[in-house]
N, C-alpha and C positions, 0 to 999 in steps of 0.2 A: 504494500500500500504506500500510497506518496504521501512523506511526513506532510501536516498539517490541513489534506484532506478531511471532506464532512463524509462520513460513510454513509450511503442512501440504500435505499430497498428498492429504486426502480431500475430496472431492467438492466445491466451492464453490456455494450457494444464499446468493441474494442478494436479499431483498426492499424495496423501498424506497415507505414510506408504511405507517403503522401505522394507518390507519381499519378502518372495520368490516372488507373483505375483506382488508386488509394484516393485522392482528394478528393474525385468526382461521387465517390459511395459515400464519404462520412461527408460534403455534403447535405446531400439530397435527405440523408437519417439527420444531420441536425435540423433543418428544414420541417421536417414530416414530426418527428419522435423527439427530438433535443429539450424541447420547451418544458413535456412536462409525463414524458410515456417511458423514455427512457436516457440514462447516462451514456453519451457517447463521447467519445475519445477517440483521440489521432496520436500517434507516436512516429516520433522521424527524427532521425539524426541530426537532419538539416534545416535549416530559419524557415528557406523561403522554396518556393516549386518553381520548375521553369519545365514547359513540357519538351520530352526528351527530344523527341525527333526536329528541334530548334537546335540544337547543341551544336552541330556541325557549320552554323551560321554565327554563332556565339565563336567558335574556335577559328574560322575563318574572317571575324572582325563585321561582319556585315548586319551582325545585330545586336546590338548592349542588352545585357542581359537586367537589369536595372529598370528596363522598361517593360519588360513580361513577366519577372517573378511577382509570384502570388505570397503575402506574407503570413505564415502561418498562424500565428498570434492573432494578428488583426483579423485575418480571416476567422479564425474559429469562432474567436469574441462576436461575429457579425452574424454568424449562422448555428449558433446554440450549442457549438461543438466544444470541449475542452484541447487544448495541445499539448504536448508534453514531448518535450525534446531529448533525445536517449537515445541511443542503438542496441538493438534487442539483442541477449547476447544466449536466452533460454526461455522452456517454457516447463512449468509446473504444470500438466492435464488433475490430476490430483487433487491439488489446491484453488486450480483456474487462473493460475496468476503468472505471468510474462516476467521475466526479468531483464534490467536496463542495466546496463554500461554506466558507470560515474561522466561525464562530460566536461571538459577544459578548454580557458580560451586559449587564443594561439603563444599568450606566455605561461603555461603548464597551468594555471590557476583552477580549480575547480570550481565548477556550474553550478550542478546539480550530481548531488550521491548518486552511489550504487542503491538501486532502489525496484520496485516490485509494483504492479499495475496488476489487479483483481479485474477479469471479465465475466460475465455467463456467454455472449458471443463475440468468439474472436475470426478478424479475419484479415488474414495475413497477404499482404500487396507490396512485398517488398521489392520487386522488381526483378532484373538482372545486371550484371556486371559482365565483362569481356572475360571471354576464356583464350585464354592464351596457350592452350591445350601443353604448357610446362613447357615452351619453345625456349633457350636459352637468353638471356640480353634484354627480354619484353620489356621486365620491369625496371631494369635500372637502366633501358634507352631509347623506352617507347611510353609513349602518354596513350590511353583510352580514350574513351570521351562518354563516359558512364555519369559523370557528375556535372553542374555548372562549373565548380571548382576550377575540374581539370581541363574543360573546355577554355577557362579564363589562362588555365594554367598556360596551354598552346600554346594560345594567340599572345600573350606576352612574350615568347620564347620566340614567340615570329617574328612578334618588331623588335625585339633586343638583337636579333640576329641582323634582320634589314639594318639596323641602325650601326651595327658593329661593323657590318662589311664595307659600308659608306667608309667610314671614319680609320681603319686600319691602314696602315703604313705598303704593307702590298696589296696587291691583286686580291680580285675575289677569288677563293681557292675552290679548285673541282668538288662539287658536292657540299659547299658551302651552303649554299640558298637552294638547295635541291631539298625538298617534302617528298617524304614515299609514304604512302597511304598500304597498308594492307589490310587485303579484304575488300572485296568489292562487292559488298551489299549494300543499300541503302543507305547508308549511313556514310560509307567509305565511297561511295561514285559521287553524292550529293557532294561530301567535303572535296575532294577533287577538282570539281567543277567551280565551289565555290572559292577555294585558294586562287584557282586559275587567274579569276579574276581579281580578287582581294590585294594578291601582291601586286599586280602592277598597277593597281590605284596608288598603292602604301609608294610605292617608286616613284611614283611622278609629283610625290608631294616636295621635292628638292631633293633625292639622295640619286643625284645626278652618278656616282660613284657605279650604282647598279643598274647593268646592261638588261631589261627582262628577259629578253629573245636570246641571252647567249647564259647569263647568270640564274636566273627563275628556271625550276624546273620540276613539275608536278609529275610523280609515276606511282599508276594506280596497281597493285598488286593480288592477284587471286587464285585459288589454288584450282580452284573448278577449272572446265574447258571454255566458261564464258563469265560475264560479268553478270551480275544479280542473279544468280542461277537461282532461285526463287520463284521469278516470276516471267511470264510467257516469253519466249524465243527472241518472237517479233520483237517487246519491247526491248529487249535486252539489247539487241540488232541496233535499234536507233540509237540505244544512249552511249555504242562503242562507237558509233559513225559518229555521234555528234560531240563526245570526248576528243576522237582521231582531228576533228577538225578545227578546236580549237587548242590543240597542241598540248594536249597531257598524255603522258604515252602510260598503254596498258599493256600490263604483261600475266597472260595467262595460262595456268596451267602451273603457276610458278609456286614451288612452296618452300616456304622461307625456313630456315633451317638455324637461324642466328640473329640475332638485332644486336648488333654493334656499334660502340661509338659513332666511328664514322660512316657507316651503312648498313646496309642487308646484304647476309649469306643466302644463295638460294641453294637447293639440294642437288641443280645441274650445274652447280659448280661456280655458277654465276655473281656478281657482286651488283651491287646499287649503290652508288656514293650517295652518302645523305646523312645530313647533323640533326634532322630533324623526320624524326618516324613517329605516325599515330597507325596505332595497332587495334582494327574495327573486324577482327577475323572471330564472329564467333559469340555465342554469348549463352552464362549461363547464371542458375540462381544463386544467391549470395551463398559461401559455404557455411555460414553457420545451421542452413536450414536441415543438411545432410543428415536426418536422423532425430531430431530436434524433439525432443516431448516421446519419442518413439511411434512418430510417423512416419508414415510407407512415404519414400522419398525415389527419386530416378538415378541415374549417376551424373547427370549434371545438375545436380541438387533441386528440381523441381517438388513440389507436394502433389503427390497422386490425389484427383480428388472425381469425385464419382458425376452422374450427368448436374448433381441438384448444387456443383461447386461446392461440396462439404468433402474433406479431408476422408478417406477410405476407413480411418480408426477413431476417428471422433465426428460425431455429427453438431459438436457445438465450434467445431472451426473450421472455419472456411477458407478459398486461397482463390485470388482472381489474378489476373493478369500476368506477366511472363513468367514469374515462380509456381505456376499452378500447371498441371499436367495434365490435360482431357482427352483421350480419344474418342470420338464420336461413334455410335454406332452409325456402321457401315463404311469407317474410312480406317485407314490403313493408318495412316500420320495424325500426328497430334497437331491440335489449333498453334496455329503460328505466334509467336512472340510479337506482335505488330499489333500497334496504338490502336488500331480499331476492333482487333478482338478485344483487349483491354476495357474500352468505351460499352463495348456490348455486354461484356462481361460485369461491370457494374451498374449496367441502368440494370440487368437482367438481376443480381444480388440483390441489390434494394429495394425489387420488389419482392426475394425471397422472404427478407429478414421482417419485412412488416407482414408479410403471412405468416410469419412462424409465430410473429408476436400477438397475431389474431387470431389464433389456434387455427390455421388453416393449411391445407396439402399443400409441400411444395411441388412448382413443374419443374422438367430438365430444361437444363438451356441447350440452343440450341444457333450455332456458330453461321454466320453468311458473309460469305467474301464476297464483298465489292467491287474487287481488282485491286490493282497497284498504280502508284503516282510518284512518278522519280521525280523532282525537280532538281534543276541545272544551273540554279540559280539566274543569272543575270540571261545568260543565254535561250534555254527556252525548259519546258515542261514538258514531261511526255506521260502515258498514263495508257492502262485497259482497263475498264470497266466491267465487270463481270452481269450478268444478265440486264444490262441497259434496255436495248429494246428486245419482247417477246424472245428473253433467255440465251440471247446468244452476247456474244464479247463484240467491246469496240472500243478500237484504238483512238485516242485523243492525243490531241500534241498543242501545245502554243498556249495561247492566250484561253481558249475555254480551260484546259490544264491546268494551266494555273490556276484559274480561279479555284477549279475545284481542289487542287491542292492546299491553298491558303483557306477553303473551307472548312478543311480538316481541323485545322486548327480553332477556326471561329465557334466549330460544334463542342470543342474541348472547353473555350474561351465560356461557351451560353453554359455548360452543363456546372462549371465552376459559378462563373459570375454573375450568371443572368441575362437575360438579351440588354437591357439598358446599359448596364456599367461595362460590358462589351463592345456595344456603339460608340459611347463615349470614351472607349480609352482606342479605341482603333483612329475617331479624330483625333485626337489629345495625340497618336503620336504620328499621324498624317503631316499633321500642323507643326511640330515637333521635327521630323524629318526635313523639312523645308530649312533652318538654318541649321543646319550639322550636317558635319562630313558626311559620306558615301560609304567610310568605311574607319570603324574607332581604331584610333593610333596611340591607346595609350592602354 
């Protein structure tokens, strides 16, 4: 229990990870239940939310992250939720109570203690983190882009570097300002695309020093025989034609064997000069959940959890979004780790947990892919739509693309904030956008 807590008798919800399906559920239950049906609670390591699939935009400078995080605190205080900042480090089924991490500021100081959170329903949204599948070098020469953090971490690592290559006494040296991206999923062709461009705004700002056409140099890396091998052929096809054309070179097929100071080892023997590696190859649940309360878990640390998203060994906790493991009946592969099963997965939760609390059946959920939408940033969008018209796929590209990609976000945006405070922070940074750079250089 948290020192100085009132202890209540209504209903305890407990969700722990505030990412896209973690904020979007406790929410809609502070909304609905907070007021006065039930105690609900958010637990997250971190202050503020910034939805994931931004990150690559954040680490590529093209969007401050100051202007889309959501503040926990304030947020809770506004929708009946309580917050409580802590990294879940166990969980007591027994007792029903979750254990937290002590928390420190960045000079060792302690937060808040090692401390304990009492549920009747918990439901665990912790997300995932990159798997680096034990590759040598990851860690101590490659940055992820799992957190806003690390994303800020980057993109300062970007301009210290532009600004160091300007200012040094020789030459810019081979594979100095050279980014190797591995992995070319979603995450790792968007950041590509959006470097491409980033750096040579960051050059033209006076660091006359740096050549982009001979010094800049983006290479996207993937083990598959193509790029997004995820998602259909076709799309895959355009967004290597429209990478190939604006000069970031892909190499496929390629698996990286080493991440080294100054570059990448591949397993044909091959090298990539580069100071600067983000490693998007891959991704899995956080490890602490391996096992955790003695729940049926995957080897990539997922929670096995049944059609009604309740955990295989307990029916009072729950798992949505990338840490949660569903195979659907009649499919082979399990729901994708991707922001809109997530979205589905908590509108579909929050109406489990107020049936449960209404003495009423729960349904199974039930997963529908939309398609996919890569964006390229400045350059263009491309996208398939899955049953668009009467059931069959359709390719988008350009400007409807777009749109409907920046939608994605706007549904994330209403399902947090609401259609009004939505509207007005999308003018607020329309208006906002107009005097400031193109691209943050600090």
């Amino acid at each position: 229990m948290v020192p100085g807590e009132t202890v209540t008798d209504r209903h305890k919800i407990v969700v722990v990870g505030g990412g896209a399906a973690g904020l979007e559920l406790v929410t809609k239950l502070g909304d609905r239940l907070g007021k006065d049906r039930a105690h609900v609670t958010l637990v997250d390591r971190a202050r503020t939310h910034i939805w994931k699939p931004l990150l690559h935009e954040v680490a590529a400078g093209s969007l401050d992250v100051g202007h889309h995080a959501v503040d926990y605190l304030h947020h809770a205080h506004a929708h009946h939720f309580r917050y409580r900042i802590g990294e879940m480090t166990g969980l007591d089924r027994e007792r029903k109570v979750i254990h937290l991490a002590a928390s420190y500021d960045s000079e060792g100081r302690e937060i808040t203690p090692v401390r304990e959170v009492a549920y009747d329903t918990l439901v665990m949204a912790v997300g995932s983190t990159t798997n680096d599948f034990g590759t040598p070098g990851v860690a101590e020469n490659a940055i992820a882009l799992d957190t806003p953090d690390q994303a800020v971490r980057f993109h300062q690592r970007l301009i210290n570097g532009m600004l160091r290559a300007h200012t040094q006494v020789g030459p810019v040296r081979p594979g100095q300002l050279h980014v190797t991206v591995i992995g070319a999923g979603a995450t790792g062709t968007e950041l590509a695309a959006e470097l491409h461009r980033t750096t040579r705004e960051v050059a033209k700002t006076g660091l006359d020093k740096i050549d982009p056409t001979k010094d800049l140099k983006i290479t996207l890396v993937e083990a598959a025989d193509r790029i997004l091998p995820a998602v259909p052929e076709r799309l895959s096809g355009e967004v290597m034609t429209l990478l190939s054309q604006i000069g970031v070179e892909v190499r496929v097929k390629a698996r990286v064997t080493e991440v080294k100071p100054d570059g990448v080892q591949l397993a044909d023997g091959g090298f990539i000069p580069s100071e600067l590696v983000v490693w998007a190859a891959g991704v899995k649940a956080p490890p602490f959940l391996q096992g955790v309360g003695g729940l049926e878990t995957t080897r990539s640390n997922q929670l096995v959890v049944t059609p009604m998203l309740q955990t295989t060994r307990d029916p009072n906790i729950f798992a949505v979004g990338d840490c949660a493991y569903l195979v659907e009946q009649g499919s082979d592969t399990p729901i994708p780790p991707r922001a809109q099963a997530a979205h589905q997965e908590a509108s579909h939760l929050y109406k489990q947990i107020v049936a449960r609390l209404d003495g009423k059946p729960l349904t199974p959920f039930k997963y529908r892919d939309f398609g996919s939408l890569v964006s390229l940033g400045h350059y263009t969008t491309v996208g398939n739509l899955m049953g668009f018209i009467q059931g069959k796929n359709m390719f988008i590209a350009g400007l409807f693309a777009r749109v409907m990609y920046r939608s994605l976000y706007k549904m994330h945006e209403m399902a947090v904030n609401g259609m009004i405070k939505t509207g007005l922070d999308a003018l607020a940074r329309a208006l906002t956008r107009r005097g400031t750079a193109r691209v943050k250089l600090h």
